[in-house]
C-alpha positions in Angstrom: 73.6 140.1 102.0 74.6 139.0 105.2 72.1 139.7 107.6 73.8 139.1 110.9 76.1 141.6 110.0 73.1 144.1 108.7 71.6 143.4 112.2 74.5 143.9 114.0 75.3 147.3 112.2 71.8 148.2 112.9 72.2 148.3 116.2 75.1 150.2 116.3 73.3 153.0 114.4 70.1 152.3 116.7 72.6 153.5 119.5 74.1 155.8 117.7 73.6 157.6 114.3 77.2 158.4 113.4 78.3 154.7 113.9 76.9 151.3 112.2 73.9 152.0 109.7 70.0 151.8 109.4 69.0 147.8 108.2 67.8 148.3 104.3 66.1 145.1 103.7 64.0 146.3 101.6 62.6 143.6 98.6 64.7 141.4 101.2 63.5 137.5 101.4 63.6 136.6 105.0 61.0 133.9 105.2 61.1 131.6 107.6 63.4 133.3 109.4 63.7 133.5 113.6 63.6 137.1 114.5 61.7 136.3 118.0 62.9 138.7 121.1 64.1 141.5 118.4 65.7 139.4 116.1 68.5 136.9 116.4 68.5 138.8 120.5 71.1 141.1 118.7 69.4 144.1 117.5 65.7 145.1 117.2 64.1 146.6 113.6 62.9 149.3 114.8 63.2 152.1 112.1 64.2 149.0 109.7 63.5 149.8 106.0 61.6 146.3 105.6 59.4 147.3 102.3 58.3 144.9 99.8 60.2 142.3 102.3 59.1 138.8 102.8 58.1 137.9 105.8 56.3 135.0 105.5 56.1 132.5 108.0 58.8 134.6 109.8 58.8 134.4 114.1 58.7 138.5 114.7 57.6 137.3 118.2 58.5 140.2 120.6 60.2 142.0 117.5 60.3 145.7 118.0 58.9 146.8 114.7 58.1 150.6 115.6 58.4 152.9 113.5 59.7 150.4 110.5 58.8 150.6 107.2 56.8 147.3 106.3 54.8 149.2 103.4 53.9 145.9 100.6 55.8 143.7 102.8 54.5 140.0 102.8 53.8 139.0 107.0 51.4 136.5 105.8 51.5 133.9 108.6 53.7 135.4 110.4 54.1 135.4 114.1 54.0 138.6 115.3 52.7 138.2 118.8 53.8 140.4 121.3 55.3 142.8 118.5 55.4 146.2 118.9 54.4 147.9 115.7 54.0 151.2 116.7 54.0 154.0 114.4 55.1 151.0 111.7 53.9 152.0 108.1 51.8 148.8 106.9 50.7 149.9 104.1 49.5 147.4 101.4 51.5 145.1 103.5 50.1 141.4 103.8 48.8 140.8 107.5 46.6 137.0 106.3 47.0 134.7 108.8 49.5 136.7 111.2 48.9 136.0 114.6 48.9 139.3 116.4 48.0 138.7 120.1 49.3 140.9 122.5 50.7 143.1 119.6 50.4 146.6 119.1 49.0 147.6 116.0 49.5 151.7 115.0 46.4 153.7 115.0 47.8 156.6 112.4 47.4 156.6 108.6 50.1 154.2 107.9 48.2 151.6 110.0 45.8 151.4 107.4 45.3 149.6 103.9 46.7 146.7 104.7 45.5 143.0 103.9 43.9 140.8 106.8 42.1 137.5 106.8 38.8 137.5 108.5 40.4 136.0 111.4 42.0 138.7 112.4 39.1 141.3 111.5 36.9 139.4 113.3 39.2 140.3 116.5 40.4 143.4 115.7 36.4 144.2 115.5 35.6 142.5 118.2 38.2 144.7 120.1 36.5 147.8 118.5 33.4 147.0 119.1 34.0 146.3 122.6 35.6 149.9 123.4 32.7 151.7 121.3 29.9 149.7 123.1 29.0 153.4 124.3 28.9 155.1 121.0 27.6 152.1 118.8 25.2 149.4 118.8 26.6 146.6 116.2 23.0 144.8 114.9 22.3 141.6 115.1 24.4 140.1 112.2 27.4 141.9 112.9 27.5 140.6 116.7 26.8 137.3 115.3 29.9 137.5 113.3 32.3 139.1 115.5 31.3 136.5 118.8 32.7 133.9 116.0 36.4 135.3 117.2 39.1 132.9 118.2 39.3 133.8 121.7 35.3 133.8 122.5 35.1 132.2 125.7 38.3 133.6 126.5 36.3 136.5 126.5 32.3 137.7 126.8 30.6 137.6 123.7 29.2 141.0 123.0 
């Protein structure tokens, strides 16, 4: 597979449907790969059949992942700050270690079931938490938990 030339037809097909055609890199193994600014700054992924890819240690920074298909893809340790993943299916993709600050992570069904380390549930809790405080009250074991986050002092504990 030659994936400058996949990219490159992707974005032909990203600008038009009747020319170049949608990336299938599906099963493909693209770790370690520099995708930062939307890949190779020649194309994005968005739409991007990307299932069962590997990911792994891949820089997605600024990547527009939206609406891709990342189901069972491996973005362990991946960098994906800044990403936009919206409307992205995750499901039983890999998310251990990622680094998602400043990403966009989809809130619909597809956004679910995937794997994280506690790192990253510790913030995406402490995120939740922080927009609920009206609705819930975490107890005392929870809040210690969450105010363990990497960017505490960065931000208020809660």
């Amino acid at each position: 597979m030659n994936l400058k030339k996949t990219l490159a037809n992707h974005k032909k097909w990203l600008q038009n449907p009747t020319t170049g055609a949608k990336a299938n890199l599906s099963g493909a193994d693209l770790s370690w790969a520099n995708l930062s600014g939307a890949n190779l700054h020649e194309a994005d992924l968005s739409r991007a059949n990307l299932s069962g890819a590997d990911l792994s240690e891949t820089n997605l920074r600024r990547a527009d992942l939206s609406r891709a298909n990342l189901s069972g893809a491996d973005l362990s340790e991946t960098d994906l700050r800044r990403a936009d993943l919206h409307e992205a299916d995750l499901s039983g993709a890999d998310l251990s270690g990622a680094d998602l600050d400043f990403s966009c992570l989809p809130l619909w069904c597809g956004g679910l079931k995937f794997k994280l380390d506690e790192q990253l549930a510790k913030q995406i809790m402490y995120h939740a938490l922080s927009l609920c405080h009206e609705h819930v009250t975490p107890d005392a074991a929870l809040r210690r938990w969450v105010n363990t986050f990497h960017h505490v002092g960065e931000v208020p504990k809660l």
